[in-house]
C-alpha positions in Angstrom: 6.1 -128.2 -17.8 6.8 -124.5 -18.1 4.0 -121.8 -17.0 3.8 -118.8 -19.4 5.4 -115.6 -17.4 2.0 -113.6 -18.6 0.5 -111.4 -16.3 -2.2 -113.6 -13.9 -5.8 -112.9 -13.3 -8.8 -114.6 -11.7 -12.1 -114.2 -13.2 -15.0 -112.8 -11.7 -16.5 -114.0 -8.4 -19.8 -114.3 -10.5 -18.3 -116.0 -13.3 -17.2 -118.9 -11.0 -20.4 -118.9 -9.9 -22.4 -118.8 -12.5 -20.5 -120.0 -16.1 -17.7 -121.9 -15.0 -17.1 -125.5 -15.9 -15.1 -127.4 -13.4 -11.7 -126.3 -15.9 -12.9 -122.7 -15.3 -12.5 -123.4 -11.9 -9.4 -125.1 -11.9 -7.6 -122.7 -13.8 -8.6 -120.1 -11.1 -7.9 -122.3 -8.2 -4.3 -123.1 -9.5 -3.9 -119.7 -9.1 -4.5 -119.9 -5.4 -3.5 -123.5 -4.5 -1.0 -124.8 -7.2 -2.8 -127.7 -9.3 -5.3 -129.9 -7.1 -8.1 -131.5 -8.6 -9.1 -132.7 -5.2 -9.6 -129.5 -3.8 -11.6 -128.0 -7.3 -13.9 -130.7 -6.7 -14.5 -130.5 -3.9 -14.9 -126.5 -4.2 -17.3 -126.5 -7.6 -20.0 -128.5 -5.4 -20.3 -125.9 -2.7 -20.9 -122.9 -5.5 -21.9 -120.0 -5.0 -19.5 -117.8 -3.1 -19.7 -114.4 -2.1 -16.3 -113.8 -3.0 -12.6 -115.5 -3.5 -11.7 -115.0 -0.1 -15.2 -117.2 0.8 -13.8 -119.6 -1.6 -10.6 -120.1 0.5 -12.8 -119.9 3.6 -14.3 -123.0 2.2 -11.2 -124.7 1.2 -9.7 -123.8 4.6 -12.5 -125.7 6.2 -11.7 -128.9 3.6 -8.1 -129.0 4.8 -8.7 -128.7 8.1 -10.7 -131.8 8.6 -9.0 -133.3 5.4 -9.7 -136.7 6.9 -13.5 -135.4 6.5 -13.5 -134.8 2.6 -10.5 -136.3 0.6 -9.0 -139.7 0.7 -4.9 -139.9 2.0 -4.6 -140.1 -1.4 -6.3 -137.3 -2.9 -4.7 -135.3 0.5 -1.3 -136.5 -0.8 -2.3 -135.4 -4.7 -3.0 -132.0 -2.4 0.0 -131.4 -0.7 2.3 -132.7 -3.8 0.7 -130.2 -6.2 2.8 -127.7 -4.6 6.4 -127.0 -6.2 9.6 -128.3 -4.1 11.5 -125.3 -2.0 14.1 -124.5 -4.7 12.6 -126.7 -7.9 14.1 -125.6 -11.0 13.1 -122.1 -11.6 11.5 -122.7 -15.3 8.9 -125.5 -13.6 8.2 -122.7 -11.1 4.8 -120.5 -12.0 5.3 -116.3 -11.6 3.3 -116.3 -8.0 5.9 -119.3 -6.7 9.2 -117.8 -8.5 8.2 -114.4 -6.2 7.6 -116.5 -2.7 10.5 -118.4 -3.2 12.5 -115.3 -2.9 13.0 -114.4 -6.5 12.4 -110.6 -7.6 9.4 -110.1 -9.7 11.8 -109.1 -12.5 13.1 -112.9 -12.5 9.8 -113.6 -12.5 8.3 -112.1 -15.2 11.4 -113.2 -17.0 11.3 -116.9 -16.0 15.3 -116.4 -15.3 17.7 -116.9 -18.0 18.2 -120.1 -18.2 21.9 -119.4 -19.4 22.7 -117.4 -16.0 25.4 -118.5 -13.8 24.1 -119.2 -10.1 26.2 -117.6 -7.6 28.6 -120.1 -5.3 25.9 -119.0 -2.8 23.0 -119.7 -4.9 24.5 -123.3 -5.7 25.2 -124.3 -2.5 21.6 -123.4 -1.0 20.1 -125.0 -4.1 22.3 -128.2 -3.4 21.3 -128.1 0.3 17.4 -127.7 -0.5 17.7 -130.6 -2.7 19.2 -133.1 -0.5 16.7 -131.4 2.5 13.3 -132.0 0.0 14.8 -135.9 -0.4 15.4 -136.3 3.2 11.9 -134.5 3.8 10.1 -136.6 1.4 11.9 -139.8 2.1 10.9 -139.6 6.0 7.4 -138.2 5.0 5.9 -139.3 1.7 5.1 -136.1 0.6 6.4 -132.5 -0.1 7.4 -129.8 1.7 5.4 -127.1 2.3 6.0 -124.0 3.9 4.6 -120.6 3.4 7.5 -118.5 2.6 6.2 -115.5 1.9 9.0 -113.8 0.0 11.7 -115.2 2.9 15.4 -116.1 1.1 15.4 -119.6 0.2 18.6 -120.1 2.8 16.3 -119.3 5.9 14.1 -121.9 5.0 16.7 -124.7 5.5 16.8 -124.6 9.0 13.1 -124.6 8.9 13.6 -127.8 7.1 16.3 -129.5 8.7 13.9 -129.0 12.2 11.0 -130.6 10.6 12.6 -133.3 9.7 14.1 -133.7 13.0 11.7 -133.3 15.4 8.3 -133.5 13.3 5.8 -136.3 12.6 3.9 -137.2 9.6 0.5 -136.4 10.9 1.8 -133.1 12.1 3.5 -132.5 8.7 0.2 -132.8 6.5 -1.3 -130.6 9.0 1.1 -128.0 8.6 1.2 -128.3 4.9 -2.4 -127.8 4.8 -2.7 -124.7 6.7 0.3 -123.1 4.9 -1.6 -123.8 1.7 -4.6 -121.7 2.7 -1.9 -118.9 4.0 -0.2 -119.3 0.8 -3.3 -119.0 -0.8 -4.8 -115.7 1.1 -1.2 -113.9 0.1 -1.8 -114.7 -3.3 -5.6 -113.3 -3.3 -4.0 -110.5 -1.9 -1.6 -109.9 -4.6 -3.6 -110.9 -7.4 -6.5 -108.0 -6.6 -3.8 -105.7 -5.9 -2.1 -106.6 -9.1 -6.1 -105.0 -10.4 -5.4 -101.6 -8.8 
């Protein structure tokens, strides 16, 4: 599944609030959080909000007692929503494509598909693939990190030390407040995308 490389917006505050249907909301909540019908759920009951940033105020508070709210499986469907560190860049939407390291330009472009990866490229993209089997194999689950515009190489040793010398339990919790910090970047970008 491709995303379109069109600009992204969220609607208003009051819209969500007032006129949304639970897609509405979805659409606007993959924005923040990547797919996760879980989490819009959860998020349409507890309307209104004062403002997007409540919203992930509220969402912050459902993954941090996750155990609370969702089901391990709907906290799974959570955490796997995400996009692997390093998936194929045409399955990756503009707002991942940018915190993975790619320039906006590539971005709002998608990549050529016919572009030729540099040795560099290949070998980091080699290495996150084997690193997100590993990860998932030992774990269940995705890899999350929030990134925040780091090179995709500096996150392999990230990686390879979670993998090492992390637990499961410790894992999801991580994943779950990088998703909220992912998310707060993103709300940041998106209303200064409106300026």
């Amino acid at each position: 599944m491709t995303h379109a490389a069109a600009p992204v917006a969220l609607p208003t505050i009051e819209f969500i609030n007032t006129e949304a249907s639970l897609q509405d909301l979805a659409s606007a909540v993959t924005l923040l959080f990547e797919p996760a019908p879980p989490i819009v759920a959860h998020l349409y009951s507890k309307r209104p909000y004062t403002s997007f940033s409540a919203l992930i105020d509220e969402t912050e508070v459902l993954l941090s007692n996750p155990d609370q709210y969702l089901t391990l499986a709907e906290q799974l469907d959570v955490i796997n929503a995400h996009p692997r560190i390093g998936a194929a860049k045409a399955n990756l939407s503009a707002l991942s494509l940018i915190e993975q390291g790619y320039t906006p330009e590539d971005a709002a472009k998608k990549v050529d598909a016919t572009s030729t990866p540099s040795q560099d490229d290949e070998q980091t993209q080699a290495t996150l693939k084997r690193l997100n089997e590993e990860y998932e194999a030992k774990y269940g689950f995705k890899f999350v990190v929030f990134v925040n515009g780091r090179p995709r190489s500096v996150i392999i040793p990230v990686m390879e030390e979670r993998i090492k010398n992390s637990t499961k339990e410790a894992e999801m919790k991580v994943a779950m407040s990088d998703m909220v910090a992912i998310a707060r970047d993103r709300l940041k970008k998106l209303n200064a995308a409106k300026l």
